[in-house]
N, C-alpha and C positions, 0 to 999 in steps of 0.2 A: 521459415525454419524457426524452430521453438528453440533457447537458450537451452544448454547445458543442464538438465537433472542432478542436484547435488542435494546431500541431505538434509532435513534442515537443521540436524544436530550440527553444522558448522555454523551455527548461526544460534542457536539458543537450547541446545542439548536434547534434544527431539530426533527422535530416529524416523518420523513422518516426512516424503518429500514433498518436495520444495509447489511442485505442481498438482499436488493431490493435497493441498492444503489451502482452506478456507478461510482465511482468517476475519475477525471481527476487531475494530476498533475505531477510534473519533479522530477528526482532524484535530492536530496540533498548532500547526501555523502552514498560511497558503503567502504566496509572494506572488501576486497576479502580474506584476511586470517581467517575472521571469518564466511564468508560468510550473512553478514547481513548489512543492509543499513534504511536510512532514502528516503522518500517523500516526497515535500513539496505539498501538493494541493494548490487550488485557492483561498483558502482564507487563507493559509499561516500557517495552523496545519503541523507538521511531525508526519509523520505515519510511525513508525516500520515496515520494511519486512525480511524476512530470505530469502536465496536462493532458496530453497524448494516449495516457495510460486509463483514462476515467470514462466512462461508458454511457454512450447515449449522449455525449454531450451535455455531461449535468456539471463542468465545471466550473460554471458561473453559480451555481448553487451549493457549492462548497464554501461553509464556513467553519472555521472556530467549533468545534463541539459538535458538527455535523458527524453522525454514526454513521460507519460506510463496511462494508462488506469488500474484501479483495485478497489477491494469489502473494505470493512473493516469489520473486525470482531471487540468483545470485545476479548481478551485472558486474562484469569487470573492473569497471569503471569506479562504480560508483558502492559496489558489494553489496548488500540488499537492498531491492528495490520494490515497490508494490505495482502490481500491472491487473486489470479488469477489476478497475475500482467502480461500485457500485452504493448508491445511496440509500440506506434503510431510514433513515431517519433524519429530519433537519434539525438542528439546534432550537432549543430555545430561546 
């Protein structure tokens, strides 16, 4: 079951949801012993990811500066979160 659709103007004043939204941005900071990192996208929000959430198993290849493609949900928990993270590019 898919989380809750909510706008993403509760989150950055965008009337686009949550799930029909693509976003692009770079990794900020990864904590491999917890398995969970931030995102920074383009206009400069961090978005929580867990490992769980990264695709194809390319979390060992997450660094610093690596450009990744991914959805945002709301999570309860944790309020925005990034899920079907995807690698376009690896750092230099």
């Amino acid at each position: 079951m898919r989380p809750r659709v909510r706008p993403l103007n509760a989150w950055c004043n965008s009337t686009a949801l949550w799930d029909n939204t693509e976003m692009v941005g770079r990794i900020k900071s990864v904590v491999r012993g917890q398995g969970i990192g931030y995102i920074r996208d383009d206009l400069g929000r961090d978005v929580f990811f867990h490992k769980g959430d990264v695709v194809d198993k390319a979390y060992n290849d997450l660094e610093v500066g690596t450009t990744v493609k991914f959805d945002v949900i709301e999570d309860n928990v944790s309020g925005a979160r990034a899920q079907r993270i995807r690698l376009v590019r690896r750092a230099k």
